[in-house]
C-alpha positions, 0 to 999 in steps of 0.5 A: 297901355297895351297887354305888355305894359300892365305885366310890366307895372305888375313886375315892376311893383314885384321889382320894386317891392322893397324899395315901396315897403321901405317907403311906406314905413318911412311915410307911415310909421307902421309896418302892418299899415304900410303892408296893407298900402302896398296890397293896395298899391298892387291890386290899383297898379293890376287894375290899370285900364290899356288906354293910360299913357305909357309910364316913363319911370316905373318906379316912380310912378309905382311910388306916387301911387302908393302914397296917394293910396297912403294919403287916401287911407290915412284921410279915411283913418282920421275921418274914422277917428272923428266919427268914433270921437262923437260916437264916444261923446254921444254915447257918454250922454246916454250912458247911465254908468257915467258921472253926471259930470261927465256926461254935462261935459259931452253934452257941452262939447256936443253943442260948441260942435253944432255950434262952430258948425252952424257958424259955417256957411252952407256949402262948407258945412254939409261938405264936412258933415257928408265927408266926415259923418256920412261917409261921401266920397269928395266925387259923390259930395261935389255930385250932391253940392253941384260943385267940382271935387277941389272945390269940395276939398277947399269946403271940407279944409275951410270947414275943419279951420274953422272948427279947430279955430272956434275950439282954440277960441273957446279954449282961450276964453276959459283961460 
């Protein structure tokens, strides 16, 4: 893209502004997460390099970037909520202000998670745990597995199936 275009997809976020805010609570459910998308939206939308293929709608494409950006951080949200959930029951076991009960219960959770994990073939493991634990992006996980970022994205789905199907198993055992 040329010097013009890039002004022109900062004028265009400018123009659509409202119809973009509209969008994101509607998609979000949040007005502060939504304004925060939008900043997002206009610092990737300034970002642009001149070599991109000329845009047809701009406003369409104004909004498919922002919710790329909405999917990207609601990912990234779920991978935070995940992490704060083992931290929680990690810290539960040390805890000494815990109920013995309480603090078995954590320690049985901690291990039906290692053991779904364990479960897993190889691949689809470390891909969740270095997405969900350390953080990776899919670029850097398919870099560390040799493998391509779908194919990272296929591991950390199957990984999570898996889980969430060895958990709903377990539960229907207790029954």
């Amino acid at each position: 893209m040329g010097d013009r275009e890039k002004p022109g997809l900062v004028a265009g976020f400018q123009e659509h502004y409202g119809d973009l805010l509209r969008f994101l609570i509607w998609r979000t459910g949040d007005a502060d997460h939504a304004a925060d998308v939008a900043q997002d939206t206009y610092f990737r939308l300034a970002a642009i390099r001149e070599s991109e293929k000329p845009i047809g709608n701009l406003r369409a494409y104004i909004l498919r970037v922002a919710r790329n950006l909405s999917i990207d951080r609601l990912r990234r949200d779920k991978w935070l909520v995940s992490t704060e959930t083992v931290a929680t029951e990690v810290a539960a076991v040390a805890d000494d202000a815990v109920s013995p009960d309480e603090a078995l219960l954590s320690k049985e959770r901690l291990r039906l998670l290692d053991e779904a994990l364990q479960a897993l073939p190889a691949k689809p493991r470390e891909a969740l745990l270095l997405h969900r634990l350390g953080g990776l992006s899919q670029a850097e996980i398919a870099v560390r597995l040799g493998v391509s970022e779908s194919m990272v994205t296929k591991y950390v789905a199957q990984a999570m199936q898996h889980c969430r199907t060895w958990r709903q198993r377990l539960d229907s055992e207790r029954s």
